[in-house]
C-alpha positions in Angstrom: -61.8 24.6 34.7 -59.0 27.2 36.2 -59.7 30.3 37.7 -57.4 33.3 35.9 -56.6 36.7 37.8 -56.5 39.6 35.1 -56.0 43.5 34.7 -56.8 44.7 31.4 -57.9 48.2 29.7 -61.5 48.9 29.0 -63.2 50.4 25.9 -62.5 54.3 27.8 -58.4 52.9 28.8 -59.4 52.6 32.0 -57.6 49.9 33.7 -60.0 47.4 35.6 -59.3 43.6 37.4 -60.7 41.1 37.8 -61.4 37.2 38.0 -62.6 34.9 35.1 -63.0 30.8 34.8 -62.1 28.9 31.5 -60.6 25.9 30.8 -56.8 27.3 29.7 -54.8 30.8 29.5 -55.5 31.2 25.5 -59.3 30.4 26.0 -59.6 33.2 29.4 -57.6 35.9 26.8 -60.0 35.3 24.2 -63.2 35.5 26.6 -61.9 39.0 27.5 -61.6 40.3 24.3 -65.2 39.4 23.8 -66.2 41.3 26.8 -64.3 44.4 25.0 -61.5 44.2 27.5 -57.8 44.7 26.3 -55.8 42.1 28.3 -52.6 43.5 29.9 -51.7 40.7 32.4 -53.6 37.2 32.9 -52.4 35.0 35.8 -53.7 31.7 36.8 -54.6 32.0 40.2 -56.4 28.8 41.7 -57.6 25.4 40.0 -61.1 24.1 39.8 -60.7 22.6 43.4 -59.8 25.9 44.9 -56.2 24.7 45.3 -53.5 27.4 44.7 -51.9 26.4 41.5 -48.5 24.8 41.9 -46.5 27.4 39.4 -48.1 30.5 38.9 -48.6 31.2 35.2 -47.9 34.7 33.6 -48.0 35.8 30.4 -48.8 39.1 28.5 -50.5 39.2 25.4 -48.4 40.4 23.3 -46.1 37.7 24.3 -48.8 35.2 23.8 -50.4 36.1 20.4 -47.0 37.9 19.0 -44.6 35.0 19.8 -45.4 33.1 16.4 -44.4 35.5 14.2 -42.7 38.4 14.8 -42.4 40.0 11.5 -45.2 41.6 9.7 -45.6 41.0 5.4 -45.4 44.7 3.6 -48.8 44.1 2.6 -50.1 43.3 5.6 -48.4 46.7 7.0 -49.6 48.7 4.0 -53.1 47.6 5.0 -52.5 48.3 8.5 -51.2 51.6 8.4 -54.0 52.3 5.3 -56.9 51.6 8.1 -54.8 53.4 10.8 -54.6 56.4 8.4 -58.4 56.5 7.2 -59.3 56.0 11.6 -57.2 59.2 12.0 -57.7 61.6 9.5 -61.7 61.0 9.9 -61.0 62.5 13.4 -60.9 59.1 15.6 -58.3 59.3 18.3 -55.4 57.2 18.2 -56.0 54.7 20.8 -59.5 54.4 19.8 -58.2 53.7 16.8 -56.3 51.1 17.6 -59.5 49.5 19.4 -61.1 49.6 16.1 -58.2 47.8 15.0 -58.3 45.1 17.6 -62.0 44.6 17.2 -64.4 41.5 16.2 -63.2 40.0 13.3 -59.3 41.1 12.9 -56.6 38.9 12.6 -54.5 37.8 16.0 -51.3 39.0 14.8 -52.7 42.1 14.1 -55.0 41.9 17.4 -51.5 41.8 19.0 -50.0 44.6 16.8 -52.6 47.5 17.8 -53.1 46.5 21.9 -49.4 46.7 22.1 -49.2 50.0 20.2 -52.1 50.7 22.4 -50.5 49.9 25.9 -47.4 51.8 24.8 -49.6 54.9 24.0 -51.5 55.0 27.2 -48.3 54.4 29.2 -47.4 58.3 27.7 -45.3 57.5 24.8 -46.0 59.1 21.0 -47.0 56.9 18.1 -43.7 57.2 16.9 -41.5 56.3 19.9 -44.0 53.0 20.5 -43.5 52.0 16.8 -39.8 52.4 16.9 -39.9 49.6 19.7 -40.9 47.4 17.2 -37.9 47.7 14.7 -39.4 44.0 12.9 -42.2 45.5 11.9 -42.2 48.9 11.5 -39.0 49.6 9.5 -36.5 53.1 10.4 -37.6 55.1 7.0 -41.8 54.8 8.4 -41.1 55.7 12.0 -38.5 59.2 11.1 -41.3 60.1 8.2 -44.0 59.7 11.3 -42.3 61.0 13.8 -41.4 64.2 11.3 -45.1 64.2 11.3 -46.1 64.4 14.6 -43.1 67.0 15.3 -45.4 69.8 13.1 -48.8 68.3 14.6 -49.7 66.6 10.9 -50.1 63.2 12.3 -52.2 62.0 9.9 -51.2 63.2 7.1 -47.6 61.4 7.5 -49.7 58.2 7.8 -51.5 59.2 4.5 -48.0 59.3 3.5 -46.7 56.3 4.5 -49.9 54.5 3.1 -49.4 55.8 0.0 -45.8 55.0 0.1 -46.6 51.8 1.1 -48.8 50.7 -1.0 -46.4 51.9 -4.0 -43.8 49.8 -2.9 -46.7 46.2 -2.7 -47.5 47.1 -6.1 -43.9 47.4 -7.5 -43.3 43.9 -5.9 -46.2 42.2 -7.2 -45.0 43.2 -10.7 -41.2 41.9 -10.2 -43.2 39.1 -8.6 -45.6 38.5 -11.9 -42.9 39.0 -14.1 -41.0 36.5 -12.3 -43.6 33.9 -12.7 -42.2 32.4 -16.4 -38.8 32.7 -15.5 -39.1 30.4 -12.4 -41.5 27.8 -14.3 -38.6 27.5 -16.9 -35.5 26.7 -14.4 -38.5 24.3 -12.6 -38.4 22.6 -15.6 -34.9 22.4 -16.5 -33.8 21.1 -13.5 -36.0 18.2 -13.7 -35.2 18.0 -17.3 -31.3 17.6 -15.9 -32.3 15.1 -13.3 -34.1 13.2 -16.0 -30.8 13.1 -17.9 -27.9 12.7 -14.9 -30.2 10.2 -12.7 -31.9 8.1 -15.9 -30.2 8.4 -19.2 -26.5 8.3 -18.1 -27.0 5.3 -15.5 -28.9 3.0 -18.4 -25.8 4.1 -20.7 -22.8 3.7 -18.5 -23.2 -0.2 -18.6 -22.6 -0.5 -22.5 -19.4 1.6 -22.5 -18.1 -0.1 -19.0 -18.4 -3.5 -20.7 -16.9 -2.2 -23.8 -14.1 -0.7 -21.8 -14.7 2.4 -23.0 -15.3 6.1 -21.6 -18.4 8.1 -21.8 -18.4 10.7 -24.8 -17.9 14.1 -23.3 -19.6 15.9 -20.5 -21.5 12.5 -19.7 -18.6 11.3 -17.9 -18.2 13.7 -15.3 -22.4 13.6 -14.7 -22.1 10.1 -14.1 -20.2 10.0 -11.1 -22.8 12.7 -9.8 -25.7 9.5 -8.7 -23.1 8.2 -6.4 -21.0 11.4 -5.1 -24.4 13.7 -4.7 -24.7 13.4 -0.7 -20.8 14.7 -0.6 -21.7 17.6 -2.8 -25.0 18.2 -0.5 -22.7 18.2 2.0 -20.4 20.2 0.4 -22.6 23.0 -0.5 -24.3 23.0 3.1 -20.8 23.8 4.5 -20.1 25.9 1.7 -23.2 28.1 2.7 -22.3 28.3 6.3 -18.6 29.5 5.9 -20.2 32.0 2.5 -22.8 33.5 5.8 -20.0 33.7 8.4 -17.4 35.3 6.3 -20.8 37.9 5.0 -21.8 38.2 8.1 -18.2 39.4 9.6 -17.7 41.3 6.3 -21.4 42.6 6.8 -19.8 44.1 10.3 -17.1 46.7 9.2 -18.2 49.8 8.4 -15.3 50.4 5.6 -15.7 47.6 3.9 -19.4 48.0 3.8 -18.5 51.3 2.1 -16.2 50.3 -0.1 -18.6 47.4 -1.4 -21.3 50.3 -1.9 -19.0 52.1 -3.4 -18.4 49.2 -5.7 -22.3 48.8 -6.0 -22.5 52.6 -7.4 -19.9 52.4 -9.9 -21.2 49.5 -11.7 -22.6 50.1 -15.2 -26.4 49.3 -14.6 -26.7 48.7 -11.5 -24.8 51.9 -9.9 -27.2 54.2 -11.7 -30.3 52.1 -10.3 -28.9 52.4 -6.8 -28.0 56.1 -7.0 -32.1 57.2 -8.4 -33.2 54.7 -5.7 -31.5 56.2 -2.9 -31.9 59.7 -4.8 -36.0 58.9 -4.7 -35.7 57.4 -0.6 -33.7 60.5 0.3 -36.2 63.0 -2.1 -39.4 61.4 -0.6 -38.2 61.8 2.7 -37.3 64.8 3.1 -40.3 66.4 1.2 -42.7 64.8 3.4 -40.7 66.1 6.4 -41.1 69.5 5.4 -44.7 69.0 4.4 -45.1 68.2 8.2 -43.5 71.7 9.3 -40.5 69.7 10.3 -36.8 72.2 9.9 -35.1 72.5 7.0 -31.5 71.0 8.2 -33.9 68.3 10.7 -35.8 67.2 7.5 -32.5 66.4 5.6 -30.5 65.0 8.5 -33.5 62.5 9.1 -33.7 61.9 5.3 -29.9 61.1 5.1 -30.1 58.8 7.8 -32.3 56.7 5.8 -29.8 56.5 2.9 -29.4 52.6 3.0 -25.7 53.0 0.7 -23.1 54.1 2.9 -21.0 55.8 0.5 -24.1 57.6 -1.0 -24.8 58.7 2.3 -21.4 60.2 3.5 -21.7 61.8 0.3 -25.2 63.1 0.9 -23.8 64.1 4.7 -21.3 66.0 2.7 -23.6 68.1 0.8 -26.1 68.3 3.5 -23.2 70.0 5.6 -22.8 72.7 3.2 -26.0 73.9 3.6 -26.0 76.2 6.7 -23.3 77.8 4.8 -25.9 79.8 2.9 -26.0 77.6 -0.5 -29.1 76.4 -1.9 -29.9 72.3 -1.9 -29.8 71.9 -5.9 -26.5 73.6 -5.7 -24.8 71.5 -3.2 -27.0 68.1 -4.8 -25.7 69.1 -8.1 -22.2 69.5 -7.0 -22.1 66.2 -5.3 -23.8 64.6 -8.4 -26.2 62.9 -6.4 -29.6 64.3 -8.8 -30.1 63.8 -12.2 -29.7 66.7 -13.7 -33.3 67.5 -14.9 -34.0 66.6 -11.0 -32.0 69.0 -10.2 -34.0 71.9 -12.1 -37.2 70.9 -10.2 -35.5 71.7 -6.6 -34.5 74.7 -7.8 -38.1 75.7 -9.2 -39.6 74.7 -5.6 -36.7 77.2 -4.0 -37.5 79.6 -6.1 -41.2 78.9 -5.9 -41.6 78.6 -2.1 -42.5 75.0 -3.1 -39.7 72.7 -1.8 -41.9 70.0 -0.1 -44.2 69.8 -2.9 -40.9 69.4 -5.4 -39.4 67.1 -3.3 -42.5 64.8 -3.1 -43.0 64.9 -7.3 -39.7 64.3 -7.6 -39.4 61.3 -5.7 -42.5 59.9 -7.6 -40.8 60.8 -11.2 -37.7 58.6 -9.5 -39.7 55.9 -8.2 -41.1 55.7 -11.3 -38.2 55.4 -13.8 -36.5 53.0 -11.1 -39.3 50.9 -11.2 -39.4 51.2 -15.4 -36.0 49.9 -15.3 -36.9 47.2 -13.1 -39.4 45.7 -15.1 -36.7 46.0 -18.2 -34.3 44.4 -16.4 -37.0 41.1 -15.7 -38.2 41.5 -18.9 -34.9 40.8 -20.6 -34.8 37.8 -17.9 -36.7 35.7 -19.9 -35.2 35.7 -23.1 -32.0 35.4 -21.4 -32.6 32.6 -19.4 -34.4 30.9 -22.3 -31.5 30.6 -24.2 -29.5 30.1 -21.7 -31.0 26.9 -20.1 -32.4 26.1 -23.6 -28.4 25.8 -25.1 -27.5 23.8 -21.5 -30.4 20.8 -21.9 -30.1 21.2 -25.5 -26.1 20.5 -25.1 -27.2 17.9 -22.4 -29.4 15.9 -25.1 -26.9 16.1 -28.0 -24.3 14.7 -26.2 -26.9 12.0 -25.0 -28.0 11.0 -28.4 -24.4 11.0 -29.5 -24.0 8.6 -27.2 -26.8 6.7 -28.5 -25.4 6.9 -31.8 -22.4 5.6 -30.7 -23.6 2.1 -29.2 -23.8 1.1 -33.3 -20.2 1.2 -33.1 -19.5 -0.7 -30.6 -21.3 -3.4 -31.5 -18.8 -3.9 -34.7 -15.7 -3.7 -32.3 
């Protein structure tokens, strides 16, 4: 048994030390979480002899309980920030909150999650600013929406927000990820239909045409060299994917070619007009909730731009935002710059005209969201058929040229 030195945060955030006994550093964390305590610093002071300890051990618990994993799953952050939201808008203060969080029964990563959020708040920064420390797990479009929100006092209902955002976004990707399902149980069995051919079939055939001094028919030649050469072409593909992420990575790094490649993106015949209502719906979304949260006019776009992942939709959007102060309207500078749909565009200017822009903004990013995530689920759906036929003709090529192999032995035997 060692002896462990401790300040930690009670149940009011006051800060209190102490001295506690337990057999390692994990166990003497986890005995003062039971005693309600948030651990800040835990030190190992003396041994179970008395003897001062020969190298001081330190560690904080975020370190400790945060170190495996530093990323957080959407869902698992859409459930997060759905609790947080329900804590505050019932009236609970925000570090209590995040007590309730931490309490009996929670998971350690997210045990982790709130008392760091926690120390950060009652060290004097806002929600915001100790989210946007954590750039792994809270991502730039949920800290500008909450920090919009506490800018105009409406705290929680920019976490309402973001938990309804949230949770739009796990449901989309459990769809793709259903949809997906087929698809990926079809190329499963393909491939091992292949391997069943090039590792199997062709090895048990290329005696009978060796000793016959002939060939293989067709393709069957080429796969049977694949048995002997396939740790060069592992090898092969292994460097192949490190040079692919080095050039991507270096490419990934210059701003104009990152613009030009967007620009690429957006001009492409299905794909450009998914990007443009995706970034359209980001960028309406935004900036709706914004202004729901009392944020400025100009500050609600600017922030909204910023979170325009396409760089050429966004120094287009920079454009059109620009124009602005000048005294035009936002569906007359989105119009010009093509960057709405147009019946998009007639729903801005209703919620000008109306006094309604937040709430137009908001309904219009839903209608986006919506049709981008319709066209998603086309796009799978077409998957299917596509890569039936597509991996049906390659085994189905495979096999004929197999049994026209087959076939051929009869031949042989008569030369």
């Amino acid at each position: 048994m060692s002896t462990f030195q401790y300040r930690a945060y009670t149940r009011q955030g006051v800060v209190t030390s102490g001295t506690i006994v337990a057999e390692e550093l994990d166990a003497a964390i986890e005995a003062l979480y039971g005693c309600g305590l948030t651990p800040v610093e835990t030190v190992l002071c003396v041994d179970s002899e008395g003897q001062p300890a020969a190298r001081p051990i330190e560690r904080s618990t975020l370190g400790l309980r945060w170190s495996g994993s530093a990323r957080v799953g959407l869902k698992e952050l859409s459930a997060f920030t759905t609790e947080l939201a329900s804590l505050v808008s019932s009236g609970v203060p925000v570090d209590a909150s995040f007590r309730v969080l931490a309490g009996a029964g929670a998971l350690p990563r997210r045990i982790a999650l709130a008392n760091g959020l926690l120390k950060d708040i009652l060290a004097g920064l806002q929600l915001s600013e100790a989210m946007a420390r954590r750039p792994q797990v809270f991502p730039a479009d949920y800290v500008a929406i909450l920090a919009g929100g506490e800018a105009g006092g409406k705290t929680a209902q920019a976490l309402n927000l973001l938990a309804e955002m949230l949770a739009r976004r796990v449901e989309i990707r459990n769809k793709i990820r259903g949809s997906l399902v087929y698809p990926a149980i079809l190329l499963m069995m393909s491939l091992m239909s292949i391997a069943v051919i090039v590792f199997v079939l062709i090895p048990n055939l290329t005696p009978i045409f060796s000793d016959a001094g002939l060939p293989l028919p067709g393709i069957l030649a080429v796969l049977a060299d694949l048995p002997d050469n396939w740790p060069k072409l592992l090898l092969s593909g292994v460097l192949g994917t490190i040079v692919g992420w080095i050039v991507y990575r270096r490419i990934a790094g210059d701003e104009m070619t990152m613009r030009k490649l967007d620009h690429l993106k957006w001009r492409l015949p299905i794909i450009g007009p998914l990007v443009q209502r995706r970034e359209a719906g980001q960028f309406a979304r935004s900036a709706g909730s914004l202004l729901e949260a009392r944020v400025p006019l100009m500050a609600a776009l600017q922030t909204a731009r910023s979170l325009v992942s396409n760089r050429y939709l966004s120094a287009r959007y920079s454009d059109a935002i620009g124009r602005v102060p000048e005294g035009k309207p936002l569906n007359q500078v989105l119009e010009g710059a093509g960057l709405f749909p147009p019946a998009m565009i007639r729903l801005v200017a209703v919620g000008e005209e109306t006094g309604q822009l937040a709430k137009m903004l908001v309904r219009v990013a839903s209608s986006l969201e919506n049709e981008v995530q319709s066209r998603i689920e086309q796009l799978v759906g077409l998957l299917t058929p596509l890569l039936t036929v597509g991996i049906g003709g390659l085994v189905g090529g495979l096999i004929l040229q197999v049994m026209s192999a087959v076939l051929s032995i009869n031949n042989l035997a008569y030369q």
